[in-house]
C-alpha positions as CSV (number, residue, x, y, z in Angstrom):
1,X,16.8,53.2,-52.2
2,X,20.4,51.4,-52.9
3,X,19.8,49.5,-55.9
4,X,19.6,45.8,-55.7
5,X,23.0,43.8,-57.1
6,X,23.4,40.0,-57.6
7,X,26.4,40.7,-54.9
8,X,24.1,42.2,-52.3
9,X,21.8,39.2,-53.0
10,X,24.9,36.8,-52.8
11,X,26.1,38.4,-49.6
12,X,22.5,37.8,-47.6
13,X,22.6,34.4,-49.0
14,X,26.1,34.5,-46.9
15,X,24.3,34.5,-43.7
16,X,22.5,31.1,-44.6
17,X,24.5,28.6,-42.9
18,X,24.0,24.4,-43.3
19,X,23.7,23.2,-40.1
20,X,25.0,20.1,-40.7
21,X,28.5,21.6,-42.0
22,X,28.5,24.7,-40.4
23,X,29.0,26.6,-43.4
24,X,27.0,29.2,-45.7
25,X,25.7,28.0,-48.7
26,X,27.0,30.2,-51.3
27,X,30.9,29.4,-49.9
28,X,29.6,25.3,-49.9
29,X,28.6,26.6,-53.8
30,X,24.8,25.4,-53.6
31,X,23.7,28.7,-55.2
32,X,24.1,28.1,-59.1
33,X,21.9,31.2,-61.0
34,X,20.9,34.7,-59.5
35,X,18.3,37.0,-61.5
36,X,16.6,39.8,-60.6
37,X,13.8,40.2,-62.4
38,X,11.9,43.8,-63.7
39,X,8.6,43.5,-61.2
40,X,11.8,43.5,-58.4
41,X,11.0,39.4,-57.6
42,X,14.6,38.0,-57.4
43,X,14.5,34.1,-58.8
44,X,17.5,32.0,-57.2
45,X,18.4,28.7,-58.4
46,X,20.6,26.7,-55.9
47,X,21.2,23.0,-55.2
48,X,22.0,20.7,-52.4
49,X,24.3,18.7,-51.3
50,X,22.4,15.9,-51.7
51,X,19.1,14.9,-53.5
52,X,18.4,13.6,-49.9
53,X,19.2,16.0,-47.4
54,X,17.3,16.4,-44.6
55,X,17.8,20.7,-44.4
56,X,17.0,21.1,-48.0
57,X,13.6,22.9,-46.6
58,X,15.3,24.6,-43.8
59,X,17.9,25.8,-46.1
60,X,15.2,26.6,-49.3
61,X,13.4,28.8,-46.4
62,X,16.2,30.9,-44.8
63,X,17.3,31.4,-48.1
64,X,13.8,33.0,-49.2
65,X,13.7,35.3,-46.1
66,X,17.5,36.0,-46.7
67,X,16.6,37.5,-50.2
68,X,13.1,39.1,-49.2
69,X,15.1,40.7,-46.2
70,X,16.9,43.2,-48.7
71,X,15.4,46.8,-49.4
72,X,13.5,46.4,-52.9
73,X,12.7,42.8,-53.3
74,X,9.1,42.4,-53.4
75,X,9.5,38.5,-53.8
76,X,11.8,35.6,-54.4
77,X,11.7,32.6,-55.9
78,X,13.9,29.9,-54.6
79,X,14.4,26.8,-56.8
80,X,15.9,23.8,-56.4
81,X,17.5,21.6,-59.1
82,X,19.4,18.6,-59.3
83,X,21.3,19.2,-62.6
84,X,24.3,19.8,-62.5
85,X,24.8,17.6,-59.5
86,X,26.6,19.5,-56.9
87,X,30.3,18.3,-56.3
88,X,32.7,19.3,-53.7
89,X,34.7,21.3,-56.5
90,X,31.8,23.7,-56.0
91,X,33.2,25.0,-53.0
92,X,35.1,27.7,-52.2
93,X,38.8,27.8,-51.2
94,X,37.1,29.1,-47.7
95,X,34.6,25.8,-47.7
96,X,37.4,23.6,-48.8
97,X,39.7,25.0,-45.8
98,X,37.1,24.9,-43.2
99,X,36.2,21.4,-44.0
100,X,40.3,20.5,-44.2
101,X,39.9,19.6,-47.7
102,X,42.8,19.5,-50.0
């Protein structure tokens, strides 16, 4: 069995993509803390862009089968906080570009 990285975790977080943006969350920079944990659970802490937004369960939910997807994760734990508030200086050059940001 390959053994599990934070990248390999970061890349099938990759695949997660807002709908309302059109644009994976770890480029839109909503994925703050990765940690895989000894019993092979994987505990993610991400944000949204909003304290309102309507995908936030959508998101929280592809983003759990994302990370249970991968070969050795017996569980993940996805949680959401709201500190620090998510900014657009989050984003990737990629986001930023795709979004025609400066």
């Amino acid at each position: 069995m390959a053994e599990l990285t934070e990248e390999k975790i970061l890349d099938a977080l990759a695949e997660v993509i807002d709908p309302e943006l059109n644009i994976n969350i770890v480029d839109l920079g909503l994925i703050y803390n990765i940690e895989i944990l000894d019993n092979d659970e994987v505990h993610v802490v991400m944000t949204m862009t909003t304290p309102g937004c309507p995908v936030t369960g959508m998101l929280t939910e592809s983003s759990e089968a994302a990370v249970l997807n991968l070969d050795g994760v017996k569980d993940a734990i996805i949680e959401v906080v709201w500190d620090p508030p998510w900014n657009v200086n989050m984003m990737s050059d990629f986001a930023k570009d795709e979004l025609g940001m400066p």
